[in-house]
C-alpha positions in Angstrom: -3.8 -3.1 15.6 -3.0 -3.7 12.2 -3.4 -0.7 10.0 -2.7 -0.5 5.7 -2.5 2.3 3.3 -3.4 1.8 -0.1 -4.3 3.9 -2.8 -2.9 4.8 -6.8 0.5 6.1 -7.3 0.6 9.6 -5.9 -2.7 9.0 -3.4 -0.7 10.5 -0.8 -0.4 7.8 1.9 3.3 8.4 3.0 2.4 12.2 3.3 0.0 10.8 6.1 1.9 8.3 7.5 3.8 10.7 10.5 0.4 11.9 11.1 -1.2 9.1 11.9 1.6 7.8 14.3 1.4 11.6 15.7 -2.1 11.0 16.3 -2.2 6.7 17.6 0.4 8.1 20.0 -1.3 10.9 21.9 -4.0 7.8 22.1 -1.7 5.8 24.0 -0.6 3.2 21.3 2.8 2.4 20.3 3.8 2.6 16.5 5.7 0.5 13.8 5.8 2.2 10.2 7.3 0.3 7.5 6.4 -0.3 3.9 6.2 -3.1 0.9 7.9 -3.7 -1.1 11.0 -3.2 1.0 10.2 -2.6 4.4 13.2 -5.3 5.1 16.7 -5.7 4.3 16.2 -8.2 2.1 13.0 -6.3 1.2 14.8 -3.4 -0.3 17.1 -5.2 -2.7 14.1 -6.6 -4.1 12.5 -3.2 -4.4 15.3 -2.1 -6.2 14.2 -4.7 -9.0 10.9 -4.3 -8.7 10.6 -0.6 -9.0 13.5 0.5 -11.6 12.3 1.2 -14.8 15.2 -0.2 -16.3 13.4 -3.3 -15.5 10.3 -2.2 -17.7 10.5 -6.4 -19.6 10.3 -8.0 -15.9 7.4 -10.7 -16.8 4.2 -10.4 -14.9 4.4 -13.7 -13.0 8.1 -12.7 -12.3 6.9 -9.6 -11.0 4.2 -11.6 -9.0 6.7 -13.5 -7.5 9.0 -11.1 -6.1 6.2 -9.2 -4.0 5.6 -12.6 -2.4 9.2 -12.9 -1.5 9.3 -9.3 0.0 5.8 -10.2 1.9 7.2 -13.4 3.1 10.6 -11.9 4.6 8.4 -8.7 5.8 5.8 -10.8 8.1 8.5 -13.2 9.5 11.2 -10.6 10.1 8.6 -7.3 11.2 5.1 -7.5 11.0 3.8 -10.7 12.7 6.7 -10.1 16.0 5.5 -6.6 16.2 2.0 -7.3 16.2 3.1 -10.0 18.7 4.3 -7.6 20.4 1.2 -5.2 20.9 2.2 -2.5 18.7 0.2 -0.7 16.6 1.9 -1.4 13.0 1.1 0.8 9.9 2.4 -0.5 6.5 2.4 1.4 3.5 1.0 -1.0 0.9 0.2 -4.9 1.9 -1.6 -7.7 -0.3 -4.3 -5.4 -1.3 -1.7 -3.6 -3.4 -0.8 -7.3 -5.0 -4.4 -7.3 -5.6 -5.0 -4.9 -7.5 -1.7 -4.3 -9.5 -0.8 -7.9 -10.6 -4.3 -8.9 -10.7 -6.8 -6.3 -11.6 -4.3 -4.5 -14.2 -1.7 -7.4 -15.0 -4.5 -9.7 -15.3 -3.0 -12.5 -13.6 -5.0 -15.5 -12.8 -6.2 -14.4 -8.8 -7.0 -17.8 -7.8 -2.9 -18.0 -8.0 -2.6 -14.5 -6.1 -5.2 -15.7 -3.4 -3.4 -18.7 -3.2 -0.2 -16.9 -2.7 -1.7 -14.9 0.1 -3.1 -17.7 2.0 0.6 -19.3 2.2 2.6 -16.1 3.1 -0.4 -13.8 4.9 -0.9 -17.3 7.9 -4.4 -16.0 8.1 -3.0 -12.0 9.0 -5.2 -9.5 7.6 -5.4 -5.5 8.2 -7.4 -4.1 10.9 -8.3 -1.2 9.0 -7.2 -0.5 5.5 -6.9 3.5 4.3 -7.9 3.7 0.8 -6.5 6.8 -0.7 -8.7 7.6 -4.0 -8.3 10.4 -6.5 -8.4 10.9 -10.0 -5.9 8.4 -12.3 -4.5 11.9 -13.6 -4.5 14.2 -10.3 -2.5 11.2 -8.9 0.1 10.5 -11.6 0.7 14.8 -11.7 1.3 14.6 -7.7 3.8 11.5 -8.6 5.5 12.9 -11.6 6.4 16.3 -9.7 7.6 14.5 -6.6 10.5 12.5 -9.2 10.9 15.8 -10.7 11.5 17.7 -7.8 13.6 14.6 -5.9 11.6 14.0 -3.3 11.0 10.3 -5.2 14.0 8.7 -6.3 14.0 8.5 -9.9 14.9 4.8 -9.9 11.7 4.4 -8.3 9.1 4.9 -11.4 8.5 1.9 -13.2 4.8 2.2 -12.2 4.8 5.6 -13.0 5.2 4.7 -16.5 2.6 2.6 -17.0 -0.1 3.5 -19.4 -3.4 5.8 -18.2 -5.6 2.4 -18.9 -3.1 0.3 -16.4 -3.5 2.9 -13.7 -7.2 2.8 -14.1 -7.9 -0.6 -13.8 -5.7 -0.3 -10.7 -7.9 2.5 -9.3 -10.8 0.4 -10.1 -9.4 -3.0 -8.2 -9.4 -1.1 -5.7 -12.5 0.3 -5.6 -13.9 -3.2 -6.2 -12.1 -4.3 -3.1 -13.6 -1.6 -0.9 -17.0 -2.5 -2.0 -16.3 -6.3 -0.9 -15.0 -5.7 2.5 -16.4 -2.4 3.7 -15.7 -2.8 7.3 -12.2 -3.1 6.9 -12.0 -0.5 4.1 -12.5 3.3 4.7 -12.1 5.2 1.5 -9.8 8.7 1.9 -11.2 11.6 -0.7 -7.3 12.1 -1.5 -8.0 15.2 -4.0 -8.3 17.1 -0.8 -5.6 19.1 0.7 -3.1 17.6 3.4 -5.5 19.2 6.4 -8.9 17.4 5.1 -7.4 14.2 4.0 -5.9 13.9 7.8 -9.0 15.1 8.8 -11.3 12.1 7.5 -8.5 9.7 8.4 -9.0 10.7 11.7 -12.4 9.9 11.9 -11.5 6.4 9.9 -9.3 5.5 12.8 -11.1 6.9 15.7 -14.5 4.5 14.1 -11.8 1.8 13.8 -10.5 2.2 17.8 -14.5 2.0 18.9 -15.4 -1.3 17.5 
């Protein structure tokens, strides 16, 4: 089973991430976390350009780009021998998050993004994809005290500092992509507390083992 959380900065998904392996364990399945960008080797140099805000001129198609690379490396080197494999793997972030952020809010042409996917993805798509949803401004507050507080690395906030419009539209993609593919999609009330939000994601999952 392939399993992807998505949602705006500060949703919450890596807060639920050891509860959901908790959980797919005691079930009997064996679990893979990783992440995008950098869920590789290679992967994490790349997030290290990708995510620095000292990188805030990095040009859109640039930026396009470089998630492809990390995706590329990521199904070759993890996702695609895991699955092989018969674990259970749960990324945080996939091609939904390419999506929405390069193509919803940078406004890059999507036929170029779909086409992007269709060469690195090799057909591969989630299982079940966790849509973490709050509030533009609930979400960016959780964010912003987390690289206060250094639980975030601060050289990780270049998204952070987008404009409130950017994050919007990016709330919206996603929304928009919920909407298309509703069986895959289960949208997470993320203004909940931890407890609730685990809560419903236990019923997404335990829908999700049924079919």
């Amino acid at each position: 089973m392939f399993i992807t959380l998505e949602g705006i900065e500060g949703s919450g998904k890596t807060t639920q991430v050891s509860n959901i392996v908790k959980f797919l364990k005691e079930k009997g399945h064996a679990c893979v976390i990783t992440r995008e960008p950098g869920g590789t080797e290679i992967g994490k140099q790349i997030r290290a350009i990708l995510l620095n805000p000292i990188h805030k001129d990095l040009d859109p198609l640039a930026e396009l780009l470089l998630y492809a690379a990390d995706r590329a490396q990521h199904m070759k080197s993890i996702i695609k021998p895991q699955l092989s494999a018969g674990k259970t793997v749960i990324c945080d972030r996939f091609f939904d998050a390419t999506t929405v952020y390069q193509g919803f809010a940078r406004g890059l042409d999507m036929e170029v993004i779909n086409q992007l996917h269709r060469i690195v993805l090799d057909s591969i798509k989630p299982d079940l994809t966790l849509l973490f949803d709050l509030p533009v401004e609930v979400g960016l507050g959780r964010a912003w005290n987390c690289l206060d507080n250094g639980s975030r690395a601060i050289q990780e906030c270049r998204f952070e500092k987008e404009t409130l419009v950017f994050h919007e539209k990016v709330r919206s993609g996603y929304l928009s992509l919920a909407k298309q593919e509703p069986n895959r999609f289960q949208i997470i009330n993320a203004s909940n507390d931890e407890t609730k939000v685990f809560q419903e994601i236990i019923i997404a999952l335990t829908h999700n083992m049924k079919k």
